[in-house]
N, C-alpha and C positions, 0 to 999 in steps of 0.2 A: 561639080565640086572644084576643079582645077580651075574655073573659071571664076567662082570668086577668091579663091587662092590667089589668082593673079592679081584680080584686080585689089589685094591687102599689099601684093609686092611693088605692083606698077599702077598709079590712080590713073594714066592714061591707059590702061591695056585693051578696054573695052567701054570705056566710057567716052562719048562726042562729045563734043563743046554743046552749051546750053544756048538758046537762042535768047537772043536779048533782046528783039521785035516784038515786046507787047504792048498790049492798047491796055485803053483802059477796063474790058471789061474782063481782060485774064489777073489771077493771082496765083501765088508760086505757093501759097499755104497746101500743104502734103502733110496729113498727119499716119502716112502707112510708115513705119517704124523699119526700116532694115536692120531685126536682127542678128542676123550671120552675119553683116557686110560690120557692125558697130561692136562684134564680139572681144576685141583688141579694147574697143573703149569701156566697158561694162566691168571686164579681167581688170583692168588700170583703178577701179575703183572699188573693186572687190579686194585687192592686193594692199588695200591700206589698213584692213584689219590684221595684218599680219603684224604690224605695230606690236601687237602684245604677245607676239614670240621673241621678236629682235630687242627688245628692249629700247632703253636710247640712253645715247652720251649726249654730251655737251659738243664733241665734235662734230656728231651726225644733225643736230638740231644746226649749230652755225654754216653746215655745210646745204642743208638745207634753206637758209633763208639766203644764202648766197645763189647758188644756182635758181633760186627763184629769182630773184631781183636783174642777174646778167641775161637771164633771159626774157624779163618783161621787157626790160630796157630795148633787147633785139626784138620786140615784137613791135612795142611802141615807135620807138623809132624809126626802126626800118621795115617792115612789117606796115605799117601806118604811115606814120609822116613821110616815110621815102617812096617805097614803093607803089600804098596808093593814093599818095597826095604830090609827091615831088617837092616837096616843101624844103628841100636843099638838097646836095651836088655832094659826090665822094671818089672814094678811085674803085675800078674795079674789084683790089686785092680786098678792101675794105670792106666795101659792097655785099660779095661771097663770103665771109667770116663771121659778120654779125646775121646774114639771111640763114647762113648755117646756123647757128647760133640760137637764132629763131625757130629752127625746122625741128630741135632738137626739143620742144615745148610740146608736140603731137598736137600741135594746131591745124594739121592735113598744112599741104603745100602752102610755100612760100606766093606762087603766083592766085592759086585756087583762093586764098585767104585775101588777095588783093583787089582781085575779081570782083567778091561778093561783097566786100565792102564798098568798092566802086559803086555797083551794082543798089546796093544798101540808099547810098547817096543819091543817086537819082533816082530810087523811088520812097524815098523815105516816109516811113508810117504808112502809108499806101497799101492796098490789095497787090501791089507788084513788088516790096519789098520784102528780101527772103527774110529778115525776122523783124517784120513790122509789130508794132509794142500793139497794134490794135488787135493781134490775136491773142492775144491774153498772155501773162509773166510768162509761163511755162514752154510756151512755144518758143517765145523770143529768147529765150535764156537756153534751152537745150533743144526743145522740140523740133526746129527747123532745120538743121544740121545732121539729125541723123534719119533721114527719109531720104529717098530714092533721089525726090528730084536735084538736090540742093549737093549730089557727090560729085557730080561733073564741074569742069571748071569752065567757066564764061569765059570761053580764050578772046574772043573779040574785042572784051574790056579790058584785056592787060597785051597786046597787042604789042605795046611798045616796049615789053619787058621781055618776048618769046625770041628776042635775037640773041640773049645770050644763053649761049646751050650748057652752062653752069646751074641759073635757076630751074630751067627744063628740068634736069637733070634732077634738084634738090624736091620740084615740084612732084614730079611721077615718083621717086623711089622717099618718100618723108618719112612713114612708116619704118623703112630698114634702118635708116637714120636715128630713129627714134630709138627702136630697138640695138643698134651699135652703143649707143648712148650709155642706156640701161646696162648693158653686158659690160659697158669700158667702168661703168661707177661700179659694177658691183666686183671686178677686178680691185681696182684702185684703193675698196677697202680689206678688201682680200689681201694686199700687200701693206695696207698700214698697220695691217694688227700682227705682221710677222714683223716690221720694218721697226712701228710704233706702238709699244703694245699698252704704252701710257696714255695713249687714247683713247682704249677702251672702244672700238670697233671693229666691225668684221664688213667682210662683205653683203651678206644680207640684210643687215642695219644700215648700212651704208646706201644699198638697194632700197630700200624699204621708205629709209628718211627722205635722204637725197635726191631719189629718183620718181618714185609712187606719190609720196604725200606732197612734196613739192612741185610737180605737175600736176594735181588733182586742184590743186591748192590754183594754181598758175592758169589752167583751164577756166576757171568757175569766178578767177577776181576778170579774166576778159569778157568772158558772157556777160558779168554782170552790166557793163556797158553798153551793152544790147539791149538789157532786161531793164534794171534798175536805173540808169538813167535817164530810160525813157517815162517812167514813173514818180521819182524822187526828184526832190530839188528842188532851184532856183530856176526862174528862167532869168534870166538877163537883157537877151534881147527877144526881138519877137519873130517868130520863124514859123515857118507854117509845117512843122511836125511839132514833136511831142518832147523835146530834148531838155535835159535839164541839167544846170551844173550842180554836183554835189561831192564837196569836203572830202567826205569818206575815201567814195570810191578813190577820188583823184589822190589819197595816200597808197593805198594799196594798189594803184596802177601807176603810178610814177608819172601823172599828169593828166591824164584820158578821162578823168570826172568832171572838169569843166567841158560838158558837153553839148550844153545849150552855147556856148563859146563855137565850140567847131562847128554844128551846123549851120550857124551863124556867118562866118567865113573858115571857110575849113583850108583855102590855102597859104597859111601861115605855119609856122613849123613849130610856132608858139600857141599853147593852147589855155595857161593862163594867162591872161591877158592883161593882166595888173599884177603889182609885186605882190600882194597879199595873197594871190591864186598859186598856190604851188603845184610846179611842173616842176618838176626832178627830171624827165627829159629833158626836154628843153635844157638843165641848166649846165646835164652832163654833154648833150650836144654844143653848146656853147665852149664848155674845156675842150671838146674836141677841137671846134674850129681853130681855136688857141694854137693846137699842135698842125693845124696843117691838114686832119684829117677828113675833115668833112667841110664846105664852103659854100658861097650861096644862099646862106640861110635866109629864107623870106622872112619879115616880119610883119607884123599888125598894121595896115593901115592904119592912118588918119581916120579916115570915114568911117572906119569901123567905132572907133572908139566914138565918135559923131551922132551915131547914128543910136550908138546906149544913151548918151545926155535925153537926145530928141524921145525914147521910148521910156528913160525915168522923169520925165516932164510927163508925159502920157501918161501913166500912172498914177504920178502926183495930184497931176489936175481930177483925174477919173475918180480920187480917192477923196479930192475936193468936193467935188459934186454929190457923191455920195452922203459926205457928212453934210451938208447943207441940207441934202435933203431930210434927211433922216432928224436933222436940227427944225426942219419948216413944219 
């Protein structure tokens, strides 16, 4: 019992790094469910039916779609295009702020979360990819994540991030963070309703909104880029997994739905790839670079954009032929 205690407090406490040596006829698909080790995850979705004890303001809701949004933004960006893409350059102090920022969304570690997307990328859709879309919605969407094998982190694959002992740090202990989180918002409302009582909340509204549904909420728009865009969409260009760019998600993830874009060329820091593709990343990284705070920023080759003409010719002609024939 103490021992998975620990490992709730500390993700390194007892768990090795995962081996990234596989061939092709191993797969990482685990469908034995750890549930003692996912009981924090299960309680986080169980606590959103408390909604119709706490009621709701107008504050708890705006405060809610804020704390969602500051922390997609840290997941996207740094979380993704920084950490496991490198797709532009920042300072240290910066670095630690928004990866905290990040940590604070119960997405398990900062590095853990770099790892398996890494991880993701060079096996993608594959029997070696932990949430390959070829094991059906449900796996790739939640199923992968909460089984034994996929709790360790691939330290091998983030190698180049284990030298600062800030992430370390934010990696093993993400859970206490998480839980600081929760206990600082449900403080923060605790003091608005004696401070502000014209705003009509309390602390467990404030808990409840701010904290529960807007990470619930914040979990399931990430997965779904796992799940659903490997499903849904456009492809764009031609890639030999299952990626697809789609509208939706890319609102509700601040960029991350054009995803047949990023497997496409994924080191860029821009992921739509034309003005009409909105990245809300991208475009708050861009006011960053403005002030100084982040630099570097890679952008879209040439040959990228090259190489869509050359595969909407493919198309066209393929669609030629078809009607010809269908006409003969």
């Amino acid at each position: 019992m103490l021992k998975f205690f620990l490992q709730w407090i500390d993700s390194w406490s007892s768990t090795a790094s995962l081996s990234t040596n596989v061939d092709s006829t191993n797969t990482v698909k685990d469908s034995n469910i750890q549930w003692f080790r996912i009981l924090p995850f299960i309680l986080l979705h169980v606590a959103c039916l408390a909604v119709f004890w706490v009621g709701v303001s107008w504050f708890a809701v705006v405060f809610m779609l804020f704390f969602y949004l500051i922390r997609m933004f840290a997941i996207t960006a740094f979380f993704h295009r920084y950490l496991s893409h490198k797709t532009f350059q920042t300072s240290r102090i910066v670095q630690f702020i928004f990866i905290l920022i990040g940590t604070m969304s119960a997405q398990r570690g900062p590095l853990w979360w770099a790892a398996h997307h890494r991880y993701h990328h060079r096996y993608t859709d594959t029997a070696q990819d932990p949430h390959s879309s070829t094991h059906g919605f449900w796996y790739s969407h939640i199923g992968w994540f909460l089984n034994d094998q996929n709790f360790a982190i691939r330290k091998e694959v983030v190698r180049d991030w284990l030298k600062y002992p800030e992430l370390v740090w934010l990696d093993r202990f993400s859970l206490p963070v998480v839980l600081l989180t929760a206990a600082s918002i449900y403080g923060l409302g605790e003091w608005l309703a004696v401070a502000y009582p014209h705003l009509a909340t309390s602390g467990l509204q404030l808990l409840v909104w701010g904290f529960v549904i807007s990470t619930v909420l914040l979990i399931h728009a990430t997965l779904c880029i796992n799940s659903m865009a490997h499903l849904y969409g456009r492809r764009d260009f031609e890639t030999s997994d299952n990626s697809r760019n789609n509208f939706i998600l890319s609102i509700i993830t601040l960029g991350e739905g054009w995803h047949n874009n990023h497997h496409f060329y994924a080191g860029s820091v821009r992921q739509g790839f034309y003005w009409w593709q909105i990245d809300i990343t991208y475009y708050l990284l861009k006011m960053m670079s403005y002030l100084g705070l982040v630099w570097g920023m890679k952008p879209v080759p040439q040959r990228v954009y090259e190489a869509k003409k050359y595969y909407s010719q493919q198309i066209n002609m393929n669609k030629q032929k078809v009607g010809q024939g269908e006409s003969s």
